[in-house]
N, C-alpha and C positions, 0 to 999 in steps of 0.2 A: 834226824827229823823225818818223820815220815807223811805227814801230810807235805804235798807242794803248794806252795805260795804262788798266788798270782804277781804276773811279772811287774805290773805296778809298786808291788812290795819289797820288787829285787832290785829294781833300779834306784841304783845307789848315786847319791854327788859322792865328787873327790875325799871329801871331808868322811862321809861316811865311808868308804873304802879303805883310808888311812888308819881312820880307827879300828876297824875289823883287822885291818892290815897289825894293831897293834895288840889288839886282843889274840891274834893266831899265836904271836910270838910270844907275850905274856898271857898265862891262864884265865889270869884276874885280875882285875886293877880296877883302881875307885878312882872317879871321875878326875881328881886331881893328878893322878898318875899317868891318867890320857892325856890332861893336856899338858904336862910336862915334854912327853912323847910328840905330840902330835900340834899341841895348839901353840905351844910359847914358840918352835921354830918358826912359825907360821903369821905370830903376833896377835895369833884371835885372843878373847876370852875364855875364861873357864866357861861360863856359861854357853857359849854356843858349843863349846865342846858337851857340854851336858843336854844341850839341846839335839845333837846328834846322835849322843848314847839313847836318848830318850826316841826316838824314831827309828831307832835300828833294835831295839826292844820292842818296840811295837808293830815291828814289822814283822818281828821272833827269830829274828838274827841273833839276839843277843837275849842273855837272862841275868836276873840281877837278885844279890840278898843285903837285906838290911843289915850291915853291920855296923854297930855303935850309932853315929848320926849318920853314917855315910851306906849311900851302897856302894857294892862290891860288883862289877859285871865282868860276863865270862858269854864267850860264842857259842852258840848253840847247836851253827855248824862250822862243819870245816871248809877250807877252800875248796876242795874238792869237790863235797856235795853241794856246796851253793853254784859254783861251774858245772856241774851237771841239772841242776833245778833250773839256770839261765838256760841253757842248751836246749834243756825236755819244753821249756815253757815257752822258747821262741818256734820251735818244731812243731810244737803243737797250734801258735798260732798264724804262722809264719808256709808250710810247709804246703804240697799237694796231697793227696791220699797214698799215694808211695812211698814221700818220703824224699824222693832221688831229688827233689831241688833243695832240699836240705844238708840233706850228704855231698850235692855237687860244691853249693856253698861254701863248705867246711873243709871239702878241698880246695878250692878256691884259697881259703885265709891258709893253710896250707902250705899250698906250694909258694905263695907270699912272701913266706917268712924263711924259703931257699931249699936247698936239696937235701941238707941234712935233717932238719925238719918231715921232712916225706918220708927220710929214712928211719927216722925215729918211728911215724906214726906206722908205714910199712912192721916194723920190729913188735909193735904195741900190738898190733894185726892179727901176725902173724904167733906170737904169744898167747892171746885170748883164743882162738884158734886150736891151739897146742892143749887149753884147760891151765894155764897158767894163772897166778892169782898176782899178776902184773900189774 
């Protein structure tokens, strides 16, 4: 995806997260499929499940083709670039003109999550750095 979405369109409830979460795994699934996945553990309806495919579509998360009576929906990004469009679009509004309360931040969450975490991000670093397509 190449436009960025404004971060009102990225923040997701739980419910939307699980189904992207479920769309990453499966390519494509019809609304019934989601909430077999997602809604029957949970006790909701189909229909809120399909109220959530339907906002996560129109957010352009997600894209969808009429097949028979049903559609078919499939992610339009991946985790990755929606964790980097979250990142770019709270930096950008979140951030000073450096930058450095942004990056302090993120080490912040970081070092958080313990030493090996630092080491990994260190390794990621140090990789991009090298010209690495890590």
């Amino acid at each position: 995806m190449t436009s960025m979405l404004r971060f009102t369109d990225l923040a997701l409830g739980e419910l939307e997260r699980d189904v992207l979460d479920a769309l990453w795994t499966e390519p494509a699934l019809t609304p019934g499929e989601v909430h077999a996945r997602v809604g029957q553990p949970r006790g909701i309806s189909v229909n809120t499940v399909q109220s959530a495919l339907k906002r996560l579509f129109e957010k352009g998360l997600l894209g969808r083709e009429k097949v028979s009576h049903a559609y078919v929906y499939h992610a339009l990004v991946s985790r990755a670039e929606l964790q980097r469009q979250l990142l770019g679009e709270i930096d950008a509004q979140f951030s000073d003109q450096s930058s450095s309360t942004f990056l302090a931040a993120f080490l912040d969450l970081a070092e958080e999550q313990g030493e090996e975490t630092m080491r990994r991000l260190e390794q990621m670093i140090a990789a991009r750095l090298r010209g690495d397509a890590s």
